[in-house]
Phi, psi and omega in degrees: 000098109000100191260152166292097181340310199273359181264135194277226177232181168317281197321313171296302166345285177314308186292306181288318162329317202263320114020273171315287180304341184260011186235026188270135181254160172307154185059004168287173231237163133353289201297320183342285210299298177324324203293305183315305198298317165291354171285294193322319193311301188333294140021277203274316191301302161329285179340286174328332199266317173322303166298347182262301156011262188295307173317330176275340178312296184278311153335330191249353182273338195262346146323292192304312166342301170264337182264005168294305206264029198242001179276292200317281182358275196322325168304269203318327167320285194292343165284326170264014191271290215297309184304338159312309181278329163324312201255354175280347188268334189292317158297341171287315206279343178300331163279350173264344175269037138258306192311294176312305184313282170339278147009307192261300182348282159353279213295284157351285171286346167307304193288358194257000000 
């Protein structure tokens, strides 16, 4: 047995017919009360679909979340993998301009 996308299911069926019979006004017709019933249905599917929605909405804002923040690590990793390297030649070079700086200073005070 085979449902239609656009055909709702039983159950919704069943809840709007029951829905319809409790909103039924007097001297309304069979058909009336289908007809009503048949809105509700129409109703709860729009809900539905509406509510399917929004869960894929949020399912994809809460995705995007976690790999926002499973990126960010990785981003700062590598800035600080790079600001390492930046400072590692400048620490090299501060001890050979003191080694020098001495050096000639020595070198100065030997000769005066």
């Amino acid at each position: 047995m085979k449902t239609n996308k656009n055909t709702p299911s039983v159950e919704t069926q069943q809840e709007a017919m029951k829905i319809a019979k409790a909103t039924q006004k007097p001297g309304q017709t069979k058909e009336q009360t289908k007809l009503v019933a048949q809105g509700i249905e129409k109703g709860i599917a729009l809900y539905k679909k509406q509510q399917k929605e929004k869960k894929r909405q949020a399912d994809k804002a809460q995705k995007k979340q976690k790999r926002a923040k499973s990126v960010e690590p990785a981003s700062n990793q590598a800035i600080t993998d790079t600001s390492e390297t930046k400072s590692a030649p400048r620490t090299a070079i501060l001890p050979w301009a003191l080694l020098a700086i001495s050096w000639v200073g020595f070198i100065a005070y030997v000769a005066l």
